[in-house]
C-alpha positions in Angstrom: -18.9 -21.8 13.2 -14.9 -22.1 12.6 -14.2 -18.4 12.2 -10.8 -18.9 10.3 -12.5 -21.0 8.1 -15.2 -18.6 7.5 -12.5 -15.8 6.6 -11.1 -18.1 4.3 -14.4 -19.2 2.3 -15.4 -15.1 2.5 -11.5 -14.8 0.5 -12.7 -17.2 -1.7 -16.0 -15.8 -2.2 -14.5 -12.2 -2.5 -11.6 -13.4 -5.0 -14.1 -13.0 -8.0 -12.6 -15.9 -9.4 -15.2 -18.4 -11.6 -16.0 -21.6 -10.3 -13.8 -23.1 -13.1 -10.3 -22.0 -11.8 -11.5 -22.6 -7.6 -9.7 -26.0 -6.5 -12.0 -29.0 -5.2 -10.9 -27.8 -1.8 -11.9 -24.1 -2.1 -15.3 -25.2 -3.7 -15.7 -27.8 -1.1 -15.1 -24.8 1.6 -16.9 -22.4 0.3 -19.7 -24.5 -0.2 -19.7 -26.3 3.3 -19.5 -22.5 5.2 -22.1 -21.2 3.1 -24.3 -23.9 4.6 -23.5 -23.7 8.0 -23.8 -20.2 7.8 -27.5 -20.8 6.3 -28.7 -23.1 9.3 -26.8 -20.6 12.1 -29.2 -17.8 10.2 -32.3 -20.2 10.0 -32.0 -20.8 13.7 -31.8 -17.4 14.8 -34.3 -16.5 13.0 -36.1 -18.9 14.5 -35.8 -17.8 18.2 -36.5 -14.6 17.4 -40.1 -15.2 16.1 -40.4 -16.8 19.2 -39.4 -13.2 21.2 
């Protein structure tokens, strides 16, 4: 995962702001980390059943 764009999605995240004043682009980003984040935490929990 892109950790500056991970910072910037948690900003956006942390701004409070409602999804009607977010741009395309900070929706689109915020949206896009939160999933990537999801599969990292799908796959680690994964392996660790596995352990």
């Amino acid at each position: 995962m892109n950790y500056k764009l991970a910072a910037k999605a948690a900003r956006i995240l942390a701004s409070g702001k409602p999804d009607e004043l977010l741009t395309a682009e900070e929706k689109h980003l915020a949206t896009e980390v939160c999933q990537q984040w999801s599969k990292q935490r799908q796959r680690i929990e994964r392996l660790n059943s596995l352990l």
